[in-house]
VOGU-3710 file (C-alpha; in Angstrom, 3 decimals, decimal comma):
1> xxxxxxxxxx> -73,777/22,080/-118,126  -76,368/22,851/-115,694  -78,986/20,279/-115,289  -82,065/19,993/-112,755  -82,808/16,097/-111,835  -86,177/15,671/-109,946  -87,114/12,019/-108,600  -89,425/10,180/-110,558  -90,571/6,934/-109,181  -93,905/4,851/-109,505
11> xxxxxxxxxx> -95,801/5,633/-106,201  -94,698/8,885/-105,956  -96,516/12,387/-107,059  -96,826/12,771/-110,542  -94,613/16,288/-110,620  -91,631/14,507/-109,660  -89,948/13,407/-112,770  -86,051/12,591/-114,056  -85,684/15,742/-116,232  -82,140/17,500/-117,492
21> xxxxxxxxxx> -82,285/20,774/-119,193  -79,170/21,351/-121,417  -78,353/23,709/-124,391  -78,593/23,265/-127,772  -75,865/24,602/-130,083  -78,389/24,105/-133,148  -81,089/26,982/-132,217  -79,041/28,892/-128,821  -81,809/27,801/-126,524  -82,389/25,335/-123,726
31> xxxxxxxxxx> -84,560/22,258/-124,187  -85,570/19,967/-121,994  -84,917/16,003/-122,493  -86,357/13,226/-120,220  -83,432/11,543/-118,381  -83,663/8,032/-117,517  -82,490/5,813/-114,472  -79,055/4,417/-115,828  -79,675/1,274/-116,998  -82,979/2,408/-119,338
41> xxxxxxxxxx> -80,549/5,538/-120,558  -78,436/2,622/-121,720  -80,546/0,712/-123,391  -81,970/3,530/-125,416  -78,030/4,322/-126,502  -77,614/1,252/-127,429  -80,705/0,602/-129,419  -80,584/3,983/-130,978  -77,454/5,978/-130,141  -79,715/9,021/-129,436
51> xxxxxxxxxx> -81,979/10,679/-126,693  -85,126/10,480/-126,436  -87,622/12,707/-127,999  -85,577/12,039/-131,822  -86,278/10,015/-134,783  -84,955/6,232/-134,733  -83,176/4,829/-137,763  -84,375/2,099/-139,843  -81,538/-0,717/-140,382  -81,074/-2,225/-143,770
61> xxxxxxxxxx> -83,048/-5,549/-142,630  -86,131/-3,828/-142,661  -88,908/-5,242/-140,102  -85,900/-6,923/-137,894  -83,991/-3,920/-137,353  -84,977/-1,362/-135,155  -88,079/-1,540/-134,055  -88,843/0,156/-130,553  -90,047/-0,668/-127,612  -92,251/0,102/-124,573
71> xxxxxxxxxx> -88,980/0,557/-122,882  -88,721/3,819/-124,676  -90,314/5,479/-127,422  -88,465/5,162/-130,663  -88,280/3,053/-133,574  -89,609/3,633/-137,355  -92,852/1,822/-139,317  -92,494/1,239/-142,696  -94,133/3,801/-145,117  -96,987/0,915/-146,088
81> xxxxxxxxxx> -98,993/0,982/-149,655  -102,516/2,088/-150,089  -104,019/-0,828/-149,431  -105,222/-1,255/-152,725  -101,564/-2,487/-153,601  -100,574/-4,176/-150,670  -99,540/-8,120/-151,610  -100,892/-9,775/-148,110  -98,048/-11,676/-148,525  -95,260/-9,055/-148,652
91> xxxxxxxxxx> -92,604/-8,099/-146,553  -90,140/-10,107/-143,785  -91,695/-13,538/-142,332  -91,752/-13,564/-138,362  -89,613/-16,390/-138,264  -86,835/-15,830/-140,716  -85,414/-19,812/-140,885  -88,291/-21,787/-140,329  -87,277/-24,662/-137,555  -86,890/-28,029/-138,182
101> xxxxxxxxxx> -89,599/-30,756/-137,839  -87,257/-32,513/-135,610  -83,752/-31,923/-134,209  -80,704/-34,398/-134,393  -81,926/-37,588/-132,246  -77,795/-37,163/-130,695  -78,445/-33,825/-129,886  -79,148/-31,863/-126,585  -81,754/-29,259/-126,369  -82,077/-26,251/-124,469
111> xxxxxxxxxx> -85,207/-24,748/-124,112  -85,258/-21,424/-123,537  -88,914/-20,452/-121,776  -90,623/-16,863/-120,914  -94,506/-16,399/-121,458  -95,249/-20,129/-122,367  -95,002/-21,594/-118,724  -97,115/-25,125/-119,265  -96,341/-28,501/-120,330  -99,192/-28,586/-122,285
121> xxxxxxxxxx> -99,004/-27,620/-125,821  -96,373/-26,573/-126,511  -94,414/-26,769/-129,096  -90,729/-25,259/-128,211  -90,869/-28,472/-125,300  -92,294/-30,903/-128,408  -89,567/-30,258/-130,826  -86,740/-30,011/-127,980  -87,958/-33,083/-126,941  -86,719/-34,613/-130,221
131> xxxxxxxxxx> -83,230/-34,250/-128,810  -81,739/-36,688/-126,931  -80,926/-34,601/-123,377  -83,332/-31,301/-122,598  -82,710/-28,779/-120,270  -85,327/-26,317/-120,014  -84,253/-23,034/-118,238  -86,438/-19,508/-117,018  -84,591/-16,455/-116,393  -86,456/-13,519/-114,545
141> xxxxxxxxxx> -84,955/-11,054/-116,528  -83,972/-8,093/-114,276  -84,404/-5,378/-116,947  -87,977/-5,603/-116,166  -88,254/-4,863/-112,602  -87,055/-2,436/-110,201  -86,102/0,907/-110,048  -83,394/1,322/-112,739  -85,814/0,426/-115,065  -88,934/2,481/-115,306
151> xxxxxxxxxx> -91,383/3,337/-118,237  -91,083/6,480/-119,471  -93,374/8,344/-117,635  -91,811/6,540/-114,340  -93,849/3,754/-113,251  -91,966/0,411/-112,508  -92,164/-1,932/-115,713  -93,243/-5,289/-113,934  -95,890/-4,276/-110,482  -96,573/-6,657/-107,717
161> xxxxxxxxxx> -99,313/-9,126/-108,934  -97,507/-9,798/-111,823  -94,083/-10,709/-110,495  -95,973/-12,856/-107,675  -98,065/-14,707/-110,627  -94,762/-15,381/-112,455  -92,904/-16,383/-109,703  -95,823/-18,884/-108,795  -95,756/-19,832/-112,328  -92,252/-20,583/-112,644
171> xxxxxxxxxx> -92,332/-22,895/-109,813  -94,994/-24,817/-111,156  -93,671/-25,084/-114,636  -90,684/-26,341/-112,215  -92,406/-28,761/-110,480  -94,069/-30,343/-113,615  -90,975/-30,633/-115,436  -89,295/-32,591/-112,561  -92,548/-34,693/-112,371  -92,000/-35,531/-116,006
181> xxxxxxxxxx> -87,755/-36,791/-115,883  -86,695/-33,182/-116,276  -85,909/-29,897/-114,758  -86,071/-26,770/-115,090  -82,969/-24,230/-114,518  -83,967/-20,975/-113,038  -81,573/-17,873/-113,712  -81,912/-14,120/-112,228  -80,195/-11,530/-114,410  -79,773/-10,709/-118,224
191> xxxxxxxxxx> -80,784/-13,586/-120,076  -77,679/-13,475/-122,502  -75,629/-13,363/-119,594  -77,003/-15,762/-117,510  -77,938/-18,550/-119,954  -74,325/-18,663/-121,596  -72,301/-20,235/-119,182  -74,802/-22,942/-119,292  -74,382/-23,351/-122,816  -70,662/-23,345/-122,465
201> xxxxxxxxxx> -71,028/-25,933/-119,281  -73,291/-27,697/-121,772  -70,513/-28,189/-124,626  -67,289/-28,361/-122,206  -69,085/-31,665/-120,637  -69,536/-32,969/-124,235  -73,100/-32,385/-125,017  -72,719/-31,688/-129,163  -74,527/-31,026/-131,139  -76,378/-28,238/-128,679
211> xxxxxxxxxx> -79,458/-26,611/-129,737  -82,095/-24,115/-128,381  -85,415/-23,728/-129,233  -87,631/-21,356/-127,869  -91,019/-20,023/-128,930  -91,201/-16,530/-131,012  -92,188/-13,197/-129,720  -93,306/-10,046/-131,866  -92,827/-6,802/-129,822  -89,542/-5,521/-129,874
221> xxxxxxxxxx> -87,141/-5,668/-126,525  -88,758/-8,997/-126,770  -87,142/-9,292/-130,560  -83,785/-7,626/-129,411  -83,382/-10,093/-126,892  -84,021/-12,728/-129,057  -81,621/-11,502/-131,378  -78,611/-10,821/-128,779  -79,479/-14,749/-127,705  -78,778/-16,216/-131,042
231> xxxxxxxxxx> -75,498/-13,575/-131,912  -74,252/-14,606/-128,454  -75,095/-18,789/-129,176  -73,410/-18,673/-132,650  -70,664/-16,910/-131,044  -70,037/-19,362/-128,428  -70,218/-22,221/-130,934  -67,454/-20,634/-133,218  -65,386/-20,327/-130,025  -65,536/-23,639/-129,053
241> xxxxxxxxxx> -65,794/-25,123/-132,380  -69,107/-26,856/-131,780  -71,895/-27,289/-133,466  -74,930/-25,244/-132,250  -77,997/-23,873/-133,682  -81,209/-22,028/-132,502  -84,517/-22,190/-133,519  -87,639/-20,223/-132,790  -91,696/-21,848/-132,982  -94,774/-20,431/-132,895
251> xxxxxxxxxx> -97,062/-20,997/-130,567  -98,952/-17,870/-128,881  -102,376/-17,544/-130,488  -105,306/-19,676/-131,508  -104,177/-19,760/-135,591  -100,869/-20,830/-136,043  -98,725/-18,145/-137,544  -98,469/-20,616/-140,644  -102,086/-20,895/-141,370  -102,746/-17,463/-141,952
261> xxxxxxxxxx> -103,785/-15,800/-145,195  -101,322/-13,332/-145,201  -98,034/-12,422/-143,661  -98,567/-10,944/-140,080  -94,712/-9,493/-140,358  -95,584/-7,253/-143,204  -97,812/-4,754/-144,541  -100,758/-7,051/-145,394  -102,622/-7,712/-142,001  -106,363/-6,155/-142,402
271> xxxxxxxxxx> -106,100/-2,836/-140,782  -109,219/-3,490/-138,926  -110,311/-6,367/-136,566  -113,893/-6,429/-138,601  -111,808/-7,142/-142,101  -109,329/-9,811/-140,245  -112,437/-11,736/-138,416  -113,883/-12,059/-141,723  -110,947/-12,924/-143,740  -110,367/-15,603/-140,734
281> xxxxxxxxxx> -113,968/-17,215/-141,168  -114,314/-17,012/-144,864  -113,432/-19,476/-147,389  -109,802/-19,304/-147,861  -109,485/-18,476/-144,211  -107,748/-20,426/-141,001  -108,977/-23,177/-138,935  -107,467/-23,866/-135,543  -104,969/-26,683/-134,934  -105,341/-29,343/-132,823
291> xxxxxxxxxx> -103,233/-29,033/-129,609  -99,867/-30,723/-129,341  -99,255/-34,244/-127,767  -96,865/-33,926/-125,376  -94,855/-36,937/-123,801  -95,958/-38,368/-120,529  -91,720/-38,385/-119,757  -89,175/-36,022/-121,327  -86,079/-36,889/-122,365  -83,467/-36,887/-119,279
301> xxxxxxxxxx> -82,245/-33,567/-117,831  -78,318/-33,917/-117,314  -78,632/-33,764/-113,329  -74,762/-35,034/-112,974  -73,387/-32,205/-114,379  -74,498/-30,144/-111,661  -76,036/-26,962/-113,606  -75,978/-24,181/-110,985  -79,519/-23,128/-110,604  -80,808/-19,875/-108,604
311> xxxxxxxxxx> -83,360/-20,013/-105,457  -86,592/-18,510/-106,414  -85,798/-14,806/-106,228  -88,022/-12,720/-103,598  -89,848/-9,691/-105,076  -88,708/-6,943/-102,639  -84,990/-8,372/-102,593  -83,756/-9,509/-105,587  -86,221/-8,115/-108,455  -87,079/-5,156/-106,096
321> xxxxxxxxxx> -90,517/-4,793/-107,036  -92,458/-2,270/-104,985  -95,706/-3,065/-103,407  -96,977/-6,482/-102,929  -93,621/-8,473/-101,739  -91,624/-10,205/-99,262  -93,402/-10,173/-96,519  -97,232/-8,946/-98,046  -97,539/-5,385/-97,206  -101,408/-5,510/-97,333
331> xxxxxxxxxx> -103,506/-8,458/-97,641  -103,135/-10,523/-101,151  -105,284/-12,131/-102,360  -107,431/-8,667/-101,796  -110,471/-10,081/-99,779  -112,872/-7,946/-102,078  -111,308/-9,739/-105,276  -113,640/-11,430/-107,435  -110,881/-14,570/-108,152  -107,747/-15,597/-106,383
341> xxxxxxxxxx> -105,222/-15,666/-109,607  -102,484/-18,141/-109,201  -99,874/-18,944/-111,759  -99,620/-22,070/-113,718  -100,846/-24,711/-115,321  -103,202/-26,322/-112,976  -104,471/-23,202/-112,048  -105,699/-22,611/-115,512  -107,078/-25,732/-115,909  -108,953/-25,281/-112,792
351> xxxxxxxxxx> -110,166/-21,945/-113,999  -111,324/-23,054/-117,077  -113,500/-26,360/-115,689  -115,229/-24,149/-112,954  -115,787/-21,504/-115,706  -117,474/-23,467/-118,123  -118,413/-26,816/-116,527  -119,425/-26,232/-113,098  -120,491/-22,701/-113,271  -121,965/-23,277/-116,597
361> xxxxxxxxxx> -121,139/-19,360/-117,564  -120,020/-20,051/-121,365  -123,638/-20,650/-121,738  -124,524/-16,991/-121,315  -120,660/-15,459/-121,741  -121,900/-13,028/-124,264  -124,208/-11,319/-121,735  -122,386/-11,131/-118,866  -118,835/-10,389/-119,827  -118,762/-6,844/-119,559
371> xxxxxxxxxx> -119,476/-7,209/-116,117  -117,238/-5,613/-113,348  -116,459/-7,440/-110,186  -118,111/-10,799/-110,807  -116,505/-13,971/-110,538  -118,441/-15,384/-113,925  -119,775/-12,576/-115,824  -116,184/-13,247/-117,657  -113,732/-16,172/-117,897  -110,854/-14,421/-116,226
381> xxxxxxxxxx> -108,832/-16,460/-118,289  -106,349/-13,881/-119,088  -103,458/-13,898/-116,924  -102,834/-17,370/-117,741  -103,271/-16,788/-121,552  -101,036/-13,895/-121,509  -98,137/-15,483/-119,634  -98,454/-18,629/-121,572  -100,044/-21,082/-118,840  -102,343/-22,146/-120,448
391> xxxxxxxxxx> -102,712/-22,075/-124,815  -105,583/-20,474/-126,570  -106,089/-23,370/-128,497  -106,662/-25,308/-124,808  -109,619/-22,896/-124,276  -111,087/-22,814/-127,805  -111,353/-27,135/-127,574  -112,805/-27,036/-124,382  -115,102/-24,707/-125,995  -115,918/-26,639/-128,993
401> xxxxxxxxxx> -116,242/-29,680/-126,499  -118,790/-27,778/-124,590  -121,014/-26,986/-127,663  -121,078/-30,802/-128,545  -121,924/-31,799/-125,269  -124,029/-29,479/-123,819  -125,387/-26,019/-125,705  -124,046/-23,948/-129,064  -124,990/-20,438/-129,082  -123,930/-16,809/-130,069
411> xxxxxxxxxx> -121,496/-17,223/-126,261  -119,782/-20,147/-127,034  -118,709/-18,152/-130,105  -118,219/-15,109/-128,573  -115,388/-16,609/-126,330  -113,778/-17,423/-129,788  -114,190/-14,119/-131,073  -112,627/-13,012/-127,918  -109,880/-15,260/-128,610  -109,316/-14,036/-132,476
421> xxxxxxxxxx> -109,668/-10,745/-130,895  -106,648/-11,150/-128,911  -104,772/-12,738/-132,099  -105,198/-9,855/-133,987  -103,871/-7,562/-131,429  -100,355/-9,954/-131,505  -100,698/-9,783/-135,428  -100,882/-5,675/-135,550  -97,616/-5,798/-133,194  -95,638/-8,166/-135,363
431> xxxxxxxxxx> -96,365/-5,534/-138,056  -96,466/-2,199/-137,391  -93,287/-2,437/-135,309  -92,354/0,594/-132,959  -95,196/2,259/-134,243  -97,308/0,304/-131,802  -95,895/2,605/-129,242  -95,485/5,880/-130,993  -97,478/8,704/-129,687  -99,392/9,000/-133,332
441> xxxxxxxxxx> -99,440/5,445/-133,267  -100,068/3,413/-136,467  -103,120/4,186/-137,752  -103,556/3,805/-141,296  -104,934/7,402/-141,469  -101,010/9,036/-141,741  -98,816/6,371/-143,116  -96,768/8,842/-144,342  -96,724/10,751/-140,978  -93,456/10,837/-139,087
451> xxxxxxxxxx> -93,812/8,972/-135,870  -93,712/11,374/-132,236  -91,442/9,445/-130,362  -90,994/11,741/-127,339  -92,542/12,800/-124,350  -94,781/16,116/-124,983  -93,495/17,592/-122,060  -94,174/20,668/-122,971  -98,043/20,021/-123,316  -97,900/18,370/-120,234
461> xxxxxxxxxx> -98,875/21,211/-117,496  -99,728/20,553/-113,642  -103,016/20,268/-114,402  -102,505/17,546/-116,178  -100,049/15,648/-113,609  -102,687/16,096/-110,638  -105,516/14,720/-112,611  -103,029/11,774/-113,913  -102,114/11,272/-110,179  -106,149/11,298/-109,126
471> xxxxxxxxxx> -106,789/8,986/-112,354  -104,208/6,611/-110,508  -105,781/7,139/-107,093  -109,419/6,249/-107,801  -110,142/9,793/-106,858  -111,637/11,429/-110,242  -115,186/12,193/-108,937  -116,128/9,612/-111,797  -117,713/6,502/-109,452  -117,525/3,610/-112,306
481> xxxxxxxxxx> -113,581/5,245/-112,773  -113,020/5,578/-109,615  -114,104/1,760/-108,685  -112,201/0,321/-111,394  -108,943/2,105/-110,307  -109,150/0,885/-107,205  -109,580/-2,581/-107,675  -107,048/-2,377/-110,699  -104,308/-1,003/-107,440  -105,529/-3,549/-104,727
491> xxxxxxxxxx> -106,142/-6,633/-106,854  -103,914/-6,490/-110,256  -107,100/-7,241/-112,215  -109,729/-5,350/-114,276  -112,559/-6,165/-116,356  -112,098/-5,124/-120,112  -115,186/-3,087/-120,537  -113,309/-1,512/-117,259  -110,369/-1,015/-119,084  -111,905/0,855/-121,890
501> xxxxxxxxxx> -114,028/3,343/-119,599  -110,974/4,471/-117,698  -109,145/4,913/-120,655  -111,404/6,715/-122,439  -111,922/8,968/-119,327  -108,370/9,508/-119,578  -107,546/10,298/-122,538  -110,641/12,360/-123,935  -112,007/13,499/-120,395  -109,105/14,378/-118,465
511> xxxxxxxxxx> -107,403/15,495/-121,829  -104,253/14,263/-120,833  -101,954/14,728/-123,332  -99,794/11,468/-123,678  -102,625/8,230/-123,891  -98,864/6,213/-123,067  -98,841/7,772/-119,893  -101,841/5,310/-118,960  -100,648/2,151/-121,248  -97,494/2,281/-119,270
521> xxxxxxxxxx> -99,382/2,615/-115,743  -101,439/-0,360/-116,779  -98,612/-2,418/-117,978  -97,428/-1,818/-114,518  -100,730/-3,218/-112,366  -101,955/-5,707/-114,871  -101,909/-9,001/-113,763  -102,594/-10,224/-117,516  -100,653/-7,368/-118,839  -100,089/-8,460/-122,481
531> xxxxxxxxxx> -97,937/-6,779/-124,351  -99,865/-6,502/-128,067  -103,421/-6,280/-126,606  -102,741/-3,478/-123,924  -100,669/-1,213/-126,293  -103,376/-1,689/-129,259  -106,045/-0,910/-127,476  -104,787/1,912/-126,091  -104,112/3,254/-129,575  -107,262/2,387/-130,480
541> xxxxxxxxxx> -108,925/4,581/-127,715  -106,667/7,767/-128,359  -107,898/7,099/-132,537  -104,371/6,218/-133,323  -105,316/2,473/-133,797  -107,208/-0,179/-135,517  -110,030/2,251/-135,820  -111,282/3,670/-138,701  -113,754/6,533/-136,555  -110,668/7,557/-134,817
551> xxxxxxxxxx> -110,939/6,815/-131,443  -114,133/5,871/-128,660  -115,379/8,263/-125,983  -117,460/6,463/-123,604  -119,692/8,404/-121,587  -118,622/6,804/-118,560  -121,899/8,017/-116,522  -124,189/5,921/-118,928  -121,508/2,604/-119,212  -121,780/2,382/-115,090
561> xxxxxxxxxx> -125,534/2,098/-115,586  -125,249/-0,182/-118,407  -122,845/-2,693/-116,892  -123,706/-2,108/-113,236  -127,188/-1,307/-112,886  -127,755/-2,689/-109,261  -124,616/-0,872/-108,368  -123,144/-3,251/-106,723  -119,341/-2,933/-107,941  -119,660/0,535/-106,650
571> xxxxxxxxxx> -120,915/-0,405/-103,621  -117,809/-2,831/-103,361  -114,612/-0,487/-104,846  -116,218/2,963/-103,900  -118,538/2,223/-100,915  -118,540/5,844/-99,974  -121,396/5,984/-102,034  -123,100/2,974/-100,812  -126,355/5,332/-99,220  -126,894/6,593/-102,471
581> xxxxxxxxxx> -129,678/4,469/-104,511  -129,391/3,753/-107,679  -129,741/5,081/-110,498  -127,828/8,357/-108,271  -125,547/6,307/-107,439  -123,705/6,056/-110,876  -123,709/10,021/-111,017  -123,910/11,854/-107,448  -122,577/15,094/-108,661  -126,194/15,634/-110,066
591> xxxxxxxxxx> -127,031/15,827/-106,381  -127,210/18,680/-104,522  -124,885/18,875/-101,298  -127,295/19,406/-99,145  -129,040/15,930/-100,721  -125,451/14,308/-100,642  -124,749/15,027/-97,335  -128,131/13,577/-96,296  -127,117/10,343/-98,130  -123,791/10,859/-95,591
601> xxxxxxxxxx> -121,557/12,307/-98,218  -119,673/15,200/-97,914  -118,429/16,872/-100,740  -114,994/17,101/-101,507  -114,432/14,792/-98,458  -115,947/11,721/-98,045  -115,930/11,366/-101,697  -113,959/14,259/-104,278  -116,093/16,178/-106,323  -115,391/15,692/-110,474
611> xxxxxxxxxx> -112,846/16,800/-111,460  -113,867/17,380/-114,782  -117,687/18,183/-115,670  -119,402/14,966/-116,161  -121,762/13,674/-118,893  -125,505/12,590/-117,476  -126,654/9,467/-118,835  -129,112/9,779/-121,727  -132,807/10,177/-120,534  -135,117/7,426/-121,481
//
């Protein structure tokens, strides 16, 4: 069978791609399939048993069975009610068996931990706690980095910034545990594979009854790892005759899963953010829990059993991330970043003191968050939120401390809204399923639509590949694009009013044909990549989302003046420009070249002309 294989690694030019052409007995002709590195080609046969580009099959058990992933595109929604006949209440609960309020005091307790990396809070460490013996344990699962396990289109899953802010995490959740009587047992690998022989170490030294308790996740190699953990735990107990049981605990957004008016696993969450906000704040809506007491000791970690624990693994080595590792290829922190993001606890805490104490910037958060480049305009809260180091409900108390104490107003609220904001986004994931990362999406405008799971390859011309590649480069000819692409590659961060302009320019100005393309590249860089909010959004720009206009187009020329009127986040990520005054500033391709090249720019050179025709900002 004759195939043609082309390299297709994050980094590289956008025409070189993993492709195999074969021929189909069904119509005589050739057609061309994406073919992935080894390890994602055998995680889509597993999940699905078919290549990429077909349908996925439901399983019987409805919402738990296949659902899809951001590892590949397949999966299936269910065909939802009008909403007229929806019962909020219907369909499969995110947490099948509820866990218990406490576990057997005789018991030990692993905890099994992955985007909840704090010791305050938290209530997978709270219940295990109720044990008797707890042994905590991280694994830095290996399917997510490296490059035998690219997205799709070919960028690395898990980028620099990320894997350094986990890895700094990790040790700090490792150093607080020890502080406290425990430990915590650190694992590179599968996590099935490398967290059984613990559990087997666990029962052989005569620790029954075991249990492990771990908080839930929604989106769905998430969910099938989950599910392989608790097949391969029941397993092990049968074997050995012992008594073992897992349990899963909520724990991820400001409104407990519990308090909600409606299932979030089913067909019954509001299909817009406007209907859920409201339902939230009316009457019969949610209020926000108070946070978790945790112990000033845990209960003792089994140190004389000698649980073999890996060495922090190095990000060029061992996870084999590319770009920022082992030793830094370019300065990091980026000396033109507006915060220096470090993982953990303490960190957050930090964060959120100077944020609203000593910079006082809650007071006037609604104003300035859409800001690019400043240090306050925004909380920069989110990487810690989204890998767990710190809990929403943390923020929203210090926020509800801060209106006693010093000022209530429409920003102290709008940090909450942000907050609910980000809740939804995890609530739409736990119910749409695979859908969340279909190239139709899940907008309620075609729920009886069959979802595109494949690549369009086929739409997909070298037009389009160049402009992705100059999207990724900073190099559109769009200045407020340009900037945020560049500090998005040097820094791992981006404001989220950024994140909407150069996704919009993406998808509606560069017409490229596959808005994934750019979810995937951003789940790559992100710092604070979070799975629910970056994939929804995304949807929601390309008009296969939460929107009921179907989809935003920001004329990017008019947002730079808008957000940065002095210029002076161009003048930072693009300062080829920095002659120009403003307002020219936000759109020198009005300029002649003979007026550019008095400013000292030179067409095409110093700075790349547009490489699509521009929008001028509206005349006042």
């Amino acid at each position: 069978m004759p195939a043609m294989l082309l390299a297709f690694a994050s980094g590289l030019p956008l025409n070189q791609k993993f492709l195999s052409t074969f021929f189909s007995p069904r119509n005589g002709k050739c057609q061309l399939f994406v073919q992935m590195p080894r390890t994602f080609a055998n995680r889509n046969a597993e999940a699905n048993n078919s290549r990429v580009g077909q349908s996925y099959t439901r399983s019987s058990s409805g919402r738990r069975g296949n659902r899809g992933g951001r590892g590949r595109y397949g999966g299936n929604r269910r065909n939802a009610a009008p909403r007229a006949q929806v019962d909020p209440f219907a369909g499969d609960p995110v947490i099948p068996s509820p866990a218990p309020a406490t576990l057997p005091s005789d018991s030990c307790a692993m905890v099994w931990l992955r985007n909840d990396l704090r010791v305050r809070d938290h209530a997978a460490l709270a219940l295990a706690d109720t044990a008797s013996v707890l042994v905590p344990f991280y694994v830095f699962d290996t399917s997510q980095y490296g490059p035998d396990h690219l997205s799709p289109h070919g960028f690395q899953r898990t980028g620099p910034f990320r894997a350094d802010f986990q890895k700094q995490a990790v040790k700090e959740m490792q150093q607080a545990l020890r502080v406290r009587g425990s430990d915590l047992v650190v694992k590179i690998g599968d996590p099935v594979d490398e967290i059984m022989p613990v559990a087997r170490q666990l029962i052989e030294e005569g620790f029954k009854p075991l249990r492990m308790v771990a908080h839930k996740e929604v989106t769905w190699e998430e969910n099938k790892t989950e599910e392989r953990m608790e097949k391969a735990f029941r397993e092990l107990g049968e074997e050995m005759h012992a008594d073992v049981d897992i349990h899963f605990v909520w724990g991820a957004t400001l409104h407990h899963l519990d308090d909600l008016p409606f299932n979030a696993g089913g067909p019954g969450v509001p299909e817009t953010f406007t209907a859920y906000r409201k339902l939230i704040e009316g009457r019969n809506g949610a209020t926000v829990r108070e946070e978790i007491k945790m112990p000033g000791r845990f209960k003792p970690y089994p140190l004389h059993i000698g649980i073999p624990s890996d060495e922090m693994p190095l990000l060029g080595d061992e996870l084999e991330v590319a770009g920022l590792a082992e030793p830094n290829d370019h300065p990091y922190p980026h000396p033109l970043a507006c915060v220096d993001f470090i993982g953990g606890l303490k960190e957050a805490e930090k964060r959120l003191d100077e944020f609203v104490w000593k910079a006082d910037a809650l007071r006037t958060y609604k104003e300035t968050r859409n800001e690019s480049g400043t240090k306050n305009g925004s909380s920069k809260l989110s990487p810690w939120l989204a890998l767990g180091c710190i809990s929403p409900r943390t923020v929203y108390w210090e926020c509800q401390s801060y209106e006693e104490k010093r000022e209530k107003n429409e920003s102290t609220y709008w940090m909450v809204f942000e907050l609910m904001t980000r809740d939804y986004f995890r609530w739409i994931a736990a119910s749409v399923g695979t859908k969340l990362f279909a190239l139709n999406g899940y907008s309620g405008r075609g729920k009886n639509e069959a979802s595109i799971w494949g690549i369009p390859w086929h739409l997909i011309k070298p037009l389009h590949k160049d402009r992705l590649q100059k999207w990724i480069d900073g190099k559109t000819g769009a200045p407020i694009v340009d900037g945020n692409m560049r500090e998005l590659a040097g820094t791992g961060f981006m404001s989220n009013r950024g994140r909407q302009n150069v996704a919009s320019f993406l998808i509606h100005d560069l017409g490229y044909p596959d808005w994934r393309a750019g979810a995937e590249y951003l789940e790559s860089q992100l710092i604070d990549h979070d799975v629910a909010s970056n994939w929804a959004n995304w949807a929601y720009l390309a008009g296969v989302g939460s929107d009921p206009r179907g989809g935003r187009k920001f004329n990017v020329v008019k947002q730079s003046m808008q957000y940065d009127p002095e210029g002076r986040f161009l003048n930072r990520w693009v300062p080829e420009l920095v002659d120009i005054p403003v307002p020219m500033k936000h759109e020198p391709h009005t300029l002649s070249k003979a007026e550019l090249e008095d400013l000292n720019v030179t067409p095409g050179k110093t700075y790349p002309n547009p490489i699509v025709p521009l929008s001028r900002a509206p005349q006042k």
